[in-house]
DRENLUM-169038 format. One record per residue: residue number from 1; z, x, y of N, C-alpha, C in turn. Coordinates in steps of 0.02 Angstrom, whole numbers. Layout:
N
{node NUM {Z X Y} {Z X Y} {Z X Y}} ...
end
This chain:
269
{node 1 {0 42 -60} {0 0 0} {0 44 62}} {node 2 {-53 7 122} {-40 70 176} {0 30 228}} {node 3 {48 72 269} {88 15 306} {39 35 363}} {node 4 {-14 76 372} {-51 49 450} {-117 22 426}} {node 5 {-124 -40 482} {-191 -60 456} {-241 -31 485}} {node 6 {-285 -27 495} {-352 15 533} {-406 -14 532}} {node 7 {-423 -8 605} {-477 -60 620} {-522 -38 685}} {node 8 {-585 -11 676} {-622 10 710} {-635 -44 758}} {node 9 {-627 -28 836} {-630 -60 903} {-703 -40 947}} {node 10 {-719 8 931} {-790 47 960} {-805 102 914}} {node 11 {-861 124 936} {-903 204 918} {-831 250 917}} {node 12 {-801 270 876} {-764 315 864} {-696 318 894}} {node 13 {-664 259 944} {-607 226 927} {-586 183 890}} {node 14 {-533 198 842} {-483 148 789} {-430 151 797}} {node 15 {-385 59 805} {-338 65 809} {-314 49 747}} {node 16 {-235 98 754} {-187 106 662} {-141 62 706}} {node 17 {-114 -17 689} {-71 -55 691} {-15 -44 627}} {node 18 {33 -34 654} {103 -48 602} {134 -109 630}} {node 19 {173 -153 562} {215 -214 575} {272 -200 628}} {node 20 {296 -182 677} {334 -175 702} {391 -253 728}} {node 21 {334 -300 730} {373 -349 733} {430 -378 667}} {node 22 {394 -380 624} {449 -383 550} {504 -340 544}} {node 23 {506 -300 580} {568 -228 571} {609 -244 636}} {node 24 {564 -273 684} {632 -266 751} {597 -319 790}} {node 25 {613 -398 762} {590 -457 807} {622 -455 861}} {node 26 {657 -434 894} {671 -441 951} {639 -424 1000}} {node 27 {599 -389 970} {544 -364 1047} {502 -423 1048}} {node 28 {483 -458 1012} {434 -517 1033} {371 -505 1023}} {node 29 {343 -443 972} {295 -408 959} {275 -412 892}} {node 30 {194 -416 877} {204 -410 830} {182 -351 776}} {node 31 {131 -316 847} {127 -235 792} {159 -172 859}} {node 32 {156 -125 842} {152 -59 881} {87 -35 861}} {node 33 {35 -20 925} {-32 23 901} {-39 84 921}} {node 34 {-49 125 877} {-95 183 899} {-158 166 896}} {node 35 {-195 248 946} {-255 222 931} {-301 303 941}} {node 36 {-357 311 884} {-382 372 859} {-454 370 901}} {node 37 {-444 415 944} {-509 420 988} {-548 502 978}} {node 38 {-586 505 935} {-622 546 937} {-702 590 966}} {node 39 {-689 640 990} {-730 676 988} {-761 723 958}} {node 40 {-810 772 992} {-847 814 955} {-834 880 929}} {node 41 {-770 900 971} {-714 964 958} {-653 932 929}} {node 42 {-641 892 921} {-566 871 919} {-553 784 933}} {node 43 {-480 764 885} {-487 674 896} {-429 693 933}} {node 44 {-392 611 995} {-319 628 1004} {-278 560 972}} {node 45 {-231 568 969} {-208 512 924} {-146 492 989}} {node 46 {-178 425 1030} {-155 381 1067} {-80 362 1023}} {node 47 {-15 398 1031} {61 353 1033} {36 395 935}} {node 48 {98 391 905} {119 402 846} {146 363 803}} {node 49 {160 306 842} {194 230 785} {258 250 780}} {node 50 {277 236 725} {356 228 711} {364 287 655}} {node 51 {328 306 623} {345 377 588} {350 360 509}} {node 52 {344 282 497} {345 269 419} {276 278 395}} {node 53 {285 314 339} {225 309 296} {178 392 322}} {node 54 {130 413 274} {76 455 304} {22 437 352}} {node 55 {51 458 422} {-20 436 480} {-71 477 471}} {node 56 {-53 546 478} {-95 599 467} {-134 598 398}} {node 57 {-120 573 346} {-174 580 290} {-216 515 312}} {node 58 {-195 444 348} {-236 391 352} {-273 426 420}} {node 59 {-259 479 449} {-323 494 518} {-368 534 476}} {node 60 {-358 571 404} {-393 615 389} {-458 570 347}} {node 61 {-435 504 331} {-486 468 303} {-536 449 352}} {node 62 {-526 460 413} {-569 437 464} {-612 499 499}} {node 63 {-577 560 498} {-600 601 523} {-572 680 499}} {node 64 {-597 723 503} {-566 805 487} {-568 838 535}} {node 65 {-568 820 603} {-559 872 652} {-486 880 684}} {node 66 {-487 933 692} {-402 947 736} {-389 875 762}} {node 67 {-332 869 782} {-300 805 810} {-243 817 866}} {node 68 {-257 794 923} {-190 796 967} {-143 743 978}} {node 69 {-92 732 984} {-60 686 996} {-36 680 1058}} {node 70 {-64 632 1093} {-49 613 1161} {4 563 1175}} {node 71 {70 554 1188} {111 521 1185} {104 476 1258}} {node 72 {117 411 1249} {107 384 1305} {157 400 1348}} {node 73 {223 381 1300} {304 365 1337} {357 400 1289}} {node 74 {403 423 1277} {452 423 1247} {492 416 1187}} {node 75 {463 326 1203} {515 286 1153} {502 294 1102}} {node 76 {539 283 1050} {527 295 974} {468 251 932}} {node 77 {470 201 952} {423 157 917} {334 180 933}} {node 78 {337 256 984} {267 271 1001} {248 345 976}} {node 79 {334 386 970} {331 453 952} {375 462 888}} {node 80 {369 427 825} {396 419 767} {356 470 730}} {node 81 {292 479 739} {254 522 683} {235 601 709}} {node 82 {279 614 789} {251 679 799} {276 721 756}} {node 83 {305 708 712} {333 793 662} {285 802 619}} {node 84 {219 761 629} {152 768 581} {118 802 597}} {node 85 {117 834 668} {53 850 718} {98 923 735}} {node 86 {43 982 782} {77 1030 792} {61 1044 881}} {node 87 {14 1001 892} {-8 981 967} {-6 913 983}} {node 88 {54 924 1033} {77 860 1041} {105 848 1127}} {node 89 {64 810 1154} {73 806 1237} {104 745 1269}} {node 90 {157 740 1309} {177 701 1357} {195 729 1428}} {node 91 {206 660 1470} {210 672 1525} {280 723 1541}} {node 92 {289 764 1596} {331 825 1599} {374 784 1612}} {node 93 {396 727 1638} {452 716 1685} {495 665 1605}} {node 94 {470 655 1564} {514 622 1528} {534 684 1459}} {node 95 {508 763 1474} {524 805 1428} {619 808 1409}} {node 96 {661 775 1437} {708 785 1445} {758 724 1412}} {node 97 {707 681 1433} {705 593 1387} {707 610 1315}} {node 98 {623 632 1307} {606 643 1215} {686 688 1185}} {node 99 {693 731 1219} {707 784 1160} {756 773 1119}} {node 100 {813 733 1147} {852 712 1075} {832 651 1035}} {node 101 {860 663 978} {837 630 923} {858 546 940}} {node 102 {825 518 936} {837 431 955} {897 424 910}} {node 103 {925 378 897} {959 311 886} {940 278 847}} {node 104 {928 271 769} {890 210 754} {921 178 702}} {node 105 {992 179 693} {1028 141 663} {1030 77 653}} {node 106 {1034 54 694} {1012 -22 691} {943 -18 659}} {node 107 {900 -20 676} {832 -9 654} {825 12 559}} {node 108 {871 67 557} {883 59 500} {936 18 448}} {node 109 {974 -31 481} {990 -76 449} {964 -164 455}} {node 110 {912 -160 513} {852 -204 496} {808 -184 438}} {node 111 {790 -151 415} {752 -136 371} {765 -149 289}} {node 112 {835 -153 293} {850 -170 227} {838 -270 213}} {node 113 {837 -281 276} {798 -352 249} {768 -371 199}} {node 114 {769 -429 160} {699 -418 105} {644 -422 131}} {node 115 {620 -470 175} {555 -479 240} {532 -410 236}} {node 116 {572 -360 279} {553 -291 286} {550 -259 245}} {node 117 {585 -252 182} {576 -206 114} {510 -224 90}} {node 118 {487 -288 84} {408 -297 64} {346 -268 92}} {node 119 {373 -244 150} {307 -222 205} {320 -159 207}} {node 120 {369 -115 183} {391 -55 184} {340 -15 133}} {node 121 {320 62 132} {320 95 74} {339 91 17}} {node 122 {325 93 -49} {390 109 -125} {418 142 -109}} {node 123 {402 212 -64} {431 264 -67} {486 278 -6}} {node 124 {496 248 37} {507 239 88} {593 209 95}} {node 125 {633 257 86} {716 224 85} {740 243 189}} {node 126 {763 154 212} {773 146 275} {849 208 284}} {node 127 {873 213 233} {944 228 230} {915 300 268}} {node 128 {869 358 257} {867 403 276} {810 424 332}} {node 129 {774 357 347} {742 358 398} {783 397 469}} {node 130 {730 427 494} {748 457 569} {689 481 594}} {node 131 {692 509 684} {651 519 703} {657 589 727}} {node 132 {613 621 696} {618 708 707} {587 715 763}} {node 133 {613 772 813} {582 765 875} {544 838 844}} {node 134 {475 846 863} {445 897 866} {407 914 930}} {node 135 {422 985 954} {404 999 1031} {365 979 1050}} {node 136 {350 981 1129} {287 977 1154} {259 1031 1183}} {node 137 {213 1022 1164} {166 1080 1173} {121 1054 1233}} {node 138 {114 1028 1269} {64 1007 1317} {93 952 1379}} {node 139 {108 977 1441} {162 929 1465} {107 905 1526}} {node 140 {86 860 1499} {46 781 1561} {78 772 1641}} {node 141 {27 777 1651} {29 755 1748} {-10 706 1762}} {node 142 {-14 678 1801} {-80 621 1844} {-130 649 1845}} {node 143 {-177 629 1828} {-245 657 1832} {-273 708 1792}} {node 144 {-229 742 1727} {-251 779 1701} {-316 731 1660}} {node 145 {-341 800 1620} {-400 774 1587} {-402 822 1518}} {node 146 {-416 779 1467} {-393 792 1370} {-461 794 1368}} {node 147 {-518 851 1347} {-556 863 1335} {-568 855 1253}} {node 148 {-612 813 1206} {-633 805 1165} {-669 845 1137}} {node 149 {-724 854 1190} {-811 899 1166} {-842 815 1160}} {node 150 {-879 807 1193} {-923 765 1204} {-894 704 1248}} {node 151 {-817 701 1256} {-812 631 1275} {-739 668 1329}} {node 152 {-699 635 1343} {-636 651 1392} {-591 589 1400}} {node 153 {-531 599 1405} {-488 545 1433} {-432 577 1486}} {node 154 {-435 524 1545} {-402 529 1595} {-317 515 1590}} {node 155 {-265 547 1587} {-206 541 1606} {-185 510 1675}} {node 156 {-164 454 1659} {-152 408 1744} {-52 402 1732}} {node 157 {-37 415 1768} {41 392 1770} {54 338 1813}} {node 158 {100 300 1741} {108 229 1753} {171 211 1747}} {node 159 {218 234 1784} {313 232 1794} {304 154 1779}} {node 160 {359 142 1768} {385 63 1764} {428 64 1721}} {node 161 {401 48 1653} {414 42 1600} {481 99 1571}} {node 162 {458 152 1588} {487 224 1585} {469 253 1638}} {node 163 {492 324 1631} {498 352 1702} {417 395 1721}} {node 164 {421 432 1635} {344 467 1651} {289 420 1601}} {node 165 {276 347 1590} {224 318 1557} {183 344 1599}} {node 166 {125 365 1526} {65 367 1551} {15 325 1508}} {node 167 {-36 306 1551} {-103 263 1527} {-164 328 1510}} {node 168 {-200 332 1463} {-270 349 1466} {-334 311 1477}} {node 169 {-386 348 1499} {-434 307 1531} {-503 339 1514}} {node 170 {-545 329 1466} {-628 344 1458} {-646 318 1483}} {node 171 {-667 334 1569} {-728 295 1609} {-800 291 1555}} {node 172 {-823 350 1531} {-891 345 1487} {-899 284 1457}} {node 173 {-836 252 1431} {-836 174 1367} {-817 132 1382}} {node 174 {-757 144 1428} {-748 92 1485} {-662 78 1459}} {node 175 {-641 111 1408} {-585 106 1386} {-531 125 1418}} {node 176 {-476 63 1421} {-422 108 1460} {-346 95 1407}} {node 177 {-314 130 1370} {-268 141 1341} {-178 112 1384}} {node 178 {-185 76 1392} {-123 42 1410} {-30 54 1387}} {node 179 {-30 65 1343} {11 61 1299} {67 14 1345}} {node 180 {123 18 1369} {171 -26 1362} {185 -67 1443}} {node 181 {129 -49 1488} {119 -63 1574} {85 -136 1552}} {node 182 {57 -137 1527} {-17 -199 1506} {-49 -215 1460}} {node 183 {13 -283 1412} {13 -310 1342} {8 -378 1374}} {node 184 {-25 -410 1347} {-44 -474 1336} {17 -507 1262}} {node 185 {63 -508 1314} {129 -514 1277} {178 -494 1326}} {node 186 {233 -486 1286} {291 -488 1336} {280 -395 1370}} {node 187 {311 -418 1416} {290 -314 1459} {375 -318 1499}} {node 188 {394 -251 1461} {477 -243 1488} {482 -189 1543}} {node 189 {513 -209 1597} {527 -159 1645} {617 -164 1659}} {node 190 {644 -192 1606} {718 -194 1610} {756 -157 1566}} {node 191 {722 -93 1509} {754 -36 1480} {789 5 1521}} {node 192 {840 32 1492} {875 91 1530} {815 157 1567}} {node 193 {831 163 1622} {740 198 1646} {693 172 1682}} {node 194 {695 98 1659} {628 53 1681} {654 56 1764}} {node 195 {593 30 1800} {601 19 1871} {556 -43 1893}} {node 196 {568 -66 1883} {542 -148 1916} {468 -153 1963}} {node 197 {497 -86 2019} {457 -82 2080} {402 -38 2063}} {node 198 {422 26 2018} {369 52 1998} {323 14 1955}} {node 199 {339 -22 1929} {289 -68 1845} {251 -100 1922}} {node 200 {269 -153 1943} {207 -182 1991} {169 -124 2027}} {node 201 {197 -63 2041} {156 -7 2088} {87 -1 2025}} {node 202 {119 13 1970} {87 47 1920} {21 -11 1901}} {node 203 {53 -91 1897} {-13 -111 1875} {-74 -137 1935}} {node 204 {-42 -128 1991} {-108 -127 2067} {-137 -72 2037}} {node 205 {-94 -11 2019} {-149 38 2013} {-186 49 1960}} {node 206 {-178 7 1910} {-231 -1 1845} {-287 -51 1867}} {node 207 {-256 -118 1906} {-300 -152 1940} {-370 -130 1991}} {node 208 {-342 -66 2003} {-372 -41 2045} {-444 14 2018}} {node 209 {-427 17 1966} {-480 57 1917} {-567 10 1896}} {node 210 {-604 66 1912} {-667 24 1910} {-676 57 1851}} {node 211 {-732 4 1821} {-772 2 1765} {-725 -8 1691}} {node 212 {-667 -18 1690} {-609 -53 1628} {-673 -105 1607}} {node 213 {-686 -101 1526} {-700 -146 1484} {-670 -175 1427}} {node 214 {-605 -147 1408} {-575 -153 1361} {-493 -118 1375}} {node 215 {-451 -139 1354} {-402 -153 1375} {-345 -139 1294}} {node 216 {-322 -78 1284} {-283 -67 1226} {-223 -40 1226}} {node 217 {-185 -99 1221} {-110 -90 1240} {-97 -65 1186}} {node 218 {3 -62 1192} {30 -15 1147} {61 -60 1076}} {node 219 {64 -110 1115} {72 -191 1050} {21 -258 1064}} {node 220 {47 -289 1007} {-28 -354 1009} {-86 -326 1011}} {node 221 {-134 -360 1024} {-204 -378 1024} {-221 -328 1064}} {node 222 {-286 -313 1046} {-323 -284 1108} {-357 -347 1138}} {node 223 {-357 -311 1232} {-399 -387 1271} {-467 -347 1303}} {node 224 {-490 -393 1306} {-582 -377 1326} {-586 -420 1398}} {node 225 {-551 -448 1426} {-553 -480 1487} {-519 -429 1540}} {node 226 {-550 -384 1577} {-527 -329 1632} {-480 -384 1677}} {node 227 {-491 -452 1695} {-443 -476 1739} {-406 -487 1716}} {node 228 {-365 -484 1664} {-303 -450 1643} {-250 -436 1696}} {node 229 {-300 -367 1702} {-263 -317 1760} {-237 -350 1822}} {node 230 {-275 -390 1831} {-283 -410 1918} {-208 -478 1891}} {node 231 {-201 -491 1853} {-176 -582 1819} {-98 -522 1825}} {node 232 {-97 -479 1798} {-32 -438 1804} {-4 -417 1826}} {node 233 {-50 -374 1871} {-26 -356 1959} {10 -409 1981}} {node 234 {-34 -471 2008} {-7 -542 2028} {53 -559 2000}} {node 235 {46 -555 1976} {137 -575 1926} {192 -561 1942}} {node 236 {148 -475 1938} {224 -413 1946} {238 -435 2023}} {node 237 {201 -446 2064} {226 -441 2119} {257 -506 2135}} {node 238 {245 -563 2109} {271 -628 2119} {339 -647 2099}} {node 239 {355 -604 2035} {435 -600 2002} {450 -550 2046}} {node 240 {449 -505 2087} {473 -464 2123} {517 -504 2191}} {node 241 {451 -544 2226} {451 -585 2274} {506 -645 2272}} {node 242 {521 -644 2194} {550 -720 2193} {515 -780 2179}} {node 243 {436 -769 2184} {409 -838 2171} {375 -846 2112}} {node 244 {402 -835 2056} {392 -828 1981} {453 -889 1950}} {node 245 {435 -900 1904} {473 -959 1876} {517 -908 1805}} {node 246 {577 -905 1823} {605 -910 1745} {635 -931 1690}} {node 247 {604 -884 1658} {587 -930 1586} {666 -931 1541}} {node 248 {684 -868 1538} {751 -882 1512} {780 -813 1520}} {node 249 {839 -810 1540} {897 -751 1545} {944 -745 1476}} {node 250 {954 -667 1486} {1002 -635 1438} {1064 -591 1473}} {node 251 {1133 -644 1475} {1165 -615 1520} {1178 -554 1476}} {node 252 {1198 -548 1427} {1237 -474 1393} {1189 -426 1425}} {node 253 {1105 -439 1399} {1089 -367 1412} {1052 -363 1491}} {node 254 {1098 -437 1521} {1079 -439 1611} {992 -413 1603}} {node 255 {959 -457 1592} {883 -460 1601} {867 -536 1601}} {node 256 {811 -535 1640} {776 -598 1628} {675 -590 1626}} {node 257 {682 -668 1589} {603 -668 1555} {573 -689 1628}} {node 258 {501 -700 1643} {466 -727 1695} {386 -742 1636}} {node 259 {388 -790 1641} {340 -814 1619} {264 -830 1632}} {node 260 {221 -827 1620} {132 -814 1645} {97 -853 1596}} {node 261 {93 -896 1561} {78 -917 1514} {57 -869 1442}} {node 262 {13 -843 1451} {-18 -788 1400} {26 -704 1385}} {node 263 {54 -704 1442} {94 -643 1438} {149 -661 1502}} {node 264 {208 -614 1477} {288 -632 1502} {320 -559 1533}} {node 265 {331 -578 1587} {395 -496 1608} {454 -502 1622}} {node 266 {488 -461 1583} {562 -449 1574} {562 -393 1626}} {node 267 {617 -415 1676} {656 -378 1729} {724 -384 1734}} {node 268 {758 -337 1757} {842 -347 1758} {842 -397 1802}} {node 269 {903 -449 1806} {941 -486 1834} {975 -453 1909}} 
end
């Protein structure tokens, strides 16, 4: 059984979805995606998933060239599989975030679910799950540029969410790599880190990007409608403003939902 599914999106991007929602419903999600963008020197592997199962032998069925791992953000559910890779890049300002080892206790006593034991590996015991931090070797700024050999993706920094999220961007295909700024689903700017004011800065400035044809966040669906962007911006700035309707509050963890019909933002209280 493979726990990522894989599913070619264009000419030589595929995204590897893992169940992430069955292991930790509380996010309101129902996969975590990576996503394998290759070129003619080299593929980079958009986020790492959660670290269960072999990623690296399921990229080798797709491709045999070197592989980088471009981390969007931090969090564990995106940098679970860097102890697979030996080039591995995020933004500099959250080098200090990554480096200790997450927390995933809870996480591993969701897992013993039966729900989740079915979707799990055979091989795969939650009891000794963890997330190995392996260095970075490549520390991301705004505007850098990840050279493939034939193709390129743009590093855009997109605070909100976290402190150093970053988005990638292939003007050539029109692809822009989202990961956790712009889900067609719930989008959190109320984690320890998050900043409210930056997430609306961040999605004017995705809004603001010409030629987006496709739209590949870091959970759910991929969206093919670029006004997306513009539907999100609007939002962010309207729950900012006050003139957003909400949907429902969580006093313990002092956040609240704001609702959009198709997609929802969680901001602190």
């Amino acid at each position: 059984m493979t726990f990522q599914i894989t599913a070619k999106i264009a000419e030589n991007i595929f995204r590897l979805a893992e169940p992430l929602g069955v292991l930790a419903p509380q996010f309101g999600v129902t996969t975590v995606n990576m996503y394998l963008v290759i070129g003619t020197e080299r593929a980079a592997l958009i986020d790492s998933g959660m670290g269960i199962g072999d990623v690296r032998e399921e990229i080798r069925k797709i491709t045999p060239l070197p592989v980088i791992a471009l981390n969007t953000h931090y969090h564990w559910d995106h940098t679970g599989a860097n102890a697979q890779y030996d080039d591995i890049a995020l933004n500099e300002i959250e080098l200090d975030l990554y480096a200790p080892e997450p927390d995933i206790s809870a996480y591993r006593t969701l897992m013993q679910k039966p729900d989740a034991r079915a979707i799990l590996p055979p091989d795969f015991d939650p009891a000794t799950y963890r997330i190995a931090r392996q260095p970075i070797t490549r520390k991301l700024r705004d505007g850098d540029v990840i050279d493939l050999g034939a193709r390129s993706l743009r590093a855009i920094h997109t605070p909100g969410h976290s402190p150093g999220h970053t988005a990638f961007f292939e003007p050539a295909s029109g692809a822009l790599f989202t990961a956790d700024t712009a889900i067609r689903g719930p989008n959190y700017a109320c984690f320890p880190g998050s900043d409210p004011r930056a997430f609306a800065a961040s999605a004017r400035k995705l809004r603001e990007l010409r030629g987006v044809k496709t739209i590949l966040p870091g959970h759910d669906n991929v969206v093919t409608d670029a006004n997306f962007l513009r539907e999100l911006a609007g939002a962010a700035d309207a729950a900012l403003r006050g003139d957003a309707r909400v949907a429902q509050t969580n006093a313990l963890l002092k956040r609240q939902q704001f609702d959009f019909g198709a997609f929802s933002l969680w901001l602190p209280m």
